[in-house]
C-alpha positions as semicolon CSV with decimal commas, in nm:
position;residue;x (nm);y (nm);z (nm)
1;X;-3,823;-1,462;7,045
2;X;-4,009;-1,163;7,087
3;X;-4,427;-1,274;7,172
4;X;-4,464;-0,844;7,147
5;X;-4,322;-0,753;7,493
6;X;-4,111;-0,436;7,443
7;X;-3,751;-0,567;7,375
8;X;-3,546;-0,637;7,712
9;X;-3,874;-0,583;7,884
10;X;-3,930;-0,805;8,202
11;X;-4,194;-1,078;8,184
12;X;-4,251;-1,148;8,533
13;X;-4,422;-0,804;8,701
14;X;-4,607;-0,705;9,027
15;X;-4,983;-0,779;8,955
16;X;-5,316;-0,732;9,160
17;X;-5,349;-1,166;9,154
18;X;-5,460;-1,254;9,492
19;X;-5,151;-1,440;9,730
20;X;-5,415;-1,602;9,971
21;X;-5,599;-1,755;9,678
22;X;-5,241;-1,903;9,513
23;X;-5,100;-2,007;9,847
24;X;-5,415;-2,183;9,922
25;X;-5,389;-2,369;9,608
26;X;-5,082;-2,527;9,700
27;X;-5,168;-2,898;9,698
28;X;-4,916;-3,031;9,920
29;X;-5,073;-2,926;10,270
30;X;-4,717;-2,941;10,419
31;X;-4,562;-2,694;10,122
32;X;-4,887;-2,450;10,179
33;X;-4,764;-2,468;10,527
34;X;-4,372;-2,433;10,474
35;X;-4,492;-2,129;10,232
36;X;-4,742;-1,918;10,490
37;X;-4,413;-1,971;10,758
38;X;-4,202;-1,823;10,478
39;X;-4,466;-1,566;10,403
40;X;-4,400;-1,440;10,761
41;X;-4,067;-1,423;10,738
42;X;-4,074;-1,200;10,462
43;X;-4,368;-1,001;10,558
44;X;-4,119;-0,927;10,892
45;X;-3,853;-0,855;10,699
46;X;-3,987;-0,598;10,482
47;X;-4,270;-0,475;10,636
48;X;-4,443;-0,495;10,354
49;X;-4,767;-0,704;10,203
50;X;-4,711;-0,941;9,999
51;X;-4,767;-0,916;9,574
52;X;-4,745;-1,211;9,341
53;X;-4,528;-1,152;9,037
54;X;-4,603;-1,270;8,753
55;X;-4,777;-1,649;8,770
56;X;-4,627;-1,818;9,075
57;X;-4,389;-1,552;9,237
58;X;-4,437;-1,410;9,599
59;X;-4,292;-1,095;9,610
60;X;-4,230;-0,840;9,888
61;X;-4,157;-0,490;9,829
62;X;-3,930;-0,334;9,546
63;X;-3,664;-0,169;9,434
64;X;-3,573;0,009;9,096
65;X;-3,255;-0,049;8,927
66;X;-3,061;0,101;8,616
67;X;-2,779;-0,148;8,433
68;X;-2,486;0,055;8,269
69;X;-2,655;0,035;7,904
70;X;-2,963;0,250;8,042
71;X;-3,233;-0,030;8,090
72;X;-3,402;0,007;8,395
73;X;-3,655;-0,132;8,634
74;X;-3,822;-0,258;8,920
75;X;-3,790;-0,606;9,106
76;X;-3,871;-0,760;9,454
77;X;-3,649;-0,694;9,753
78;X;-3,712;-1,066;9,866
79;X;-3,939;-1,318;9,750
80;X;-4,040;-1,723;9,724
81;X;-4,225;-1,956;9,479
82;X;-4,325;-2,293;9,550
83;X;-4,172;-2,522;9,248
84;X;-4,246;-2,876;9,169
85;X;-3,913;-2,990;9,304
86;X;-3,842;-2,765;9,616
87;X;-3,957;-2,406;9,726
88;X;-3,714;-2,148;9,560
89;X;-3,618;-1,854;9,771
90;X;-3,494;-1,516;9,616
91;X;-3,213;-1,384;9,840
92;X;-3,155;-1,058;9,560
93;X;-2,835;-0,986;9,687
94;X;-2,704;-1,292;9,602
95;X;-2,478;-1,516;9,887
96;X;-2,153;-1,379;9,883
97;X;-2,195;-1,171;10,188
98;X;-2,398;-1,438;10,386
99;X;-2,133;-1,746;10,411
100;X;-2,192;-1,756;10,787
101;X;-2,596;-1,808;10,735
102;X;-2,542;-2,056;10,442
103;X;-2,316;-2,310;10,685
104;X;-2,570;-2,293;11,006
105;X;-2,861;-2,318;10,740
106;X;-2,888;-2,660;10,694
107;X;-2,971;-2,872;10,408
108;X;-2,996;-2,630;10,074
109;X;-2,866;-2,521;9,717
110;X;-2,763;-2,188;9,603
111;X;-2,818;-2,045;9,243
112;X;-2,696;-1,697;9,154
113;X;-2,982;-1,582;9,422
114;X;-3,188;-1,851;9,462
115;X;-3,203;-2,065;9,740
116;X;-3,359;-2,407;9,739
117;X;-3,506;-2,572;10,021
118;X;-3,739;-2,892;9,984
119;X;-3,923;-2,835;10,299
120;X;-3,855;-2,606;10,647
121;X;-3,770;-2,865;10,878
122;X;-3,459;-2,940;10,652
123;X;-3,367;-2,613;10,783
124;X;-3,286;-2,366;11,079
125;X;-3,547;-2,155;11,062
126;X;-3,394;-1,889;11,285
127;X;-3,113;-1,863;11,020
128;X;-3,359;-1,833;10,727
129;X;-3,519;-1,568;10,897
130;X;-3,185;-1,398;10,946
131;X;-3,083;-1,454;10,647
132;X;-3,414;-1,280;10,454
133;X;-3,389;-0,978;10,675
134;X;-3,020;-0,933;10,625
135;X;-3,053;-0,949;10,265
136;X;-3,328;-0,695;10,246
137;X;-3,110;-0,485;10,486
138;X;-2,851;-0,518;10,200
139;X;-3,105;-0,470;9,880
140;X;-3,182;-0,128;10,099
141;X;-2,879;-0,037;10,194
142;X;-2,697;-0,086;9,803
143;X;-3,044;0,087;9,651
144;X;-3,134;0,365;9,944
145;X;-3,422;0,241;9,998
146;X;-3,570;0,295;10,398
């Protein structure tokens, strides 16, 4: 259904919305926590400041991208959100690359690129960290980016 986007436009986009104030309306004070640690990790990572995208998306810096049929644009090189259920982190290469990272993780899911993590100390943290900046060294390294 089309609510008048442009057809095959994306919904969720970069926007001025302040991180701080969303981060500190996390209600669960050990979430808000778990979130600034992963925050850091990104910000390291990238380099970058963070941007929310869309309603409840951290992002951290971008890349463009072109599909075979000629649509194009622009998404976050890594990102989080806090969810209901866990916090969901965007690792935009997907895992295929980063079997090594997923076994010394510790307890997780996978989607396509998302990985799911109920709270930090379920989790190495050294190994997340690697994990974000190897997957933004990937996202650069597949889209040129510096």
């Amino acid at each position: 259904m089309n609510r008048g986007e442009p057809v095959g436009e994306p919904k969720t986009k970069p926007s001025n919305a302040s991180v701080s104030a969303f981060l500190a309306g996390v209600k669960d004070p050990l979430k808000r926590a778990d979130c600034k640690a992963i925050a850091k990790m990104m910000r390291e990572a990238t380099g970058k400041r963070a941007r929310m995208w869309g309603q409840s998306i951290i992002g951290y810096d971008q890349y463009d991208y072109t599909y075979a049929s000629g649509r194009s644009g622009s998404w976050m090189m890594a990102g989080f959100s806090p969810r209901a259920r866990d916090i969901t982190v965007y690792i935009m290469p997907g895992f295929s690359k980063f079997g090594t990272h997923l076994k010394k993780l510790g307890k997780h899911k996978t989607g396509k690129s998302c990985l799911y993590i109920k709270k930090l100390e379920d989790v190495d943290e050294e190994v997340l960290a690697q994990l974000i900046a190897d997957s933004v060294r990937e996202m650069r390294r597949k889209y040129g980016k510096k």
